[in-house]
C-alpha positions, 0 to 999 in steps of 0.5 A: 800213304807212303811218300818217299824222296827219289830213291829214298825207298830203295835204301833197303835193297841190296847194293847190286855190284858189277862184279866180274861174271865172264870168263876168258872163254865166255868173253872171246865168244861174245866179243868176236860174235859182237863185232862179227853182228857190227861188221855185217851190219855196217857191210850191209850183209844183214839188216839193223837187228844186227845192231844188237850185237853191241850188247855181247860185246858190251858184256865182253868189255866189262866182264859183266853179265846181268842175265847171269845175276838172277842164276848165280852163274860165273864162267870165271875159272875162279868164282864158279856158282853151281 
């Protein structure tokens, strides 16, 4: 029976960086689309789902997509992954 400390057994997985993955393009779209879902929430234009437009505009801020990891793909003019 294997018994580990919390987080003891992760020690061998990779260290999973937030490194930037969103291009200048990328990152207007889902900021304006982020905040376009907030304001129409709040003015009462469409219901809570919009709520959801936090996390575009959560990726916008930090530069960072986590969806992107799994693909390898950056939108940032330098770090192209094909």
């Amino acid at each position: 029976m294997l018994v580990c400390a919390p987080f003891a057994c992760f020690t061998h997985l990779k260290e999973i960086r937030m490194k930037a993955n969103i291009g200048s393009i990328d990152r207007t779209v889902r900021a304006v689309l982020g905040l376009a879902l907030i304001a129409a929430v709040l003015l009462g234009l469409i219901g809570p789902w919009g709520w959801i437009g936090v996390l575009p505009l959560a990726t916008a801020i930090f530069r960072f997509c986590p969806a992107y990891l799994p693909f390898g793909i950056s939108t940032c003019a330098n770090q192209r992954h094909h």
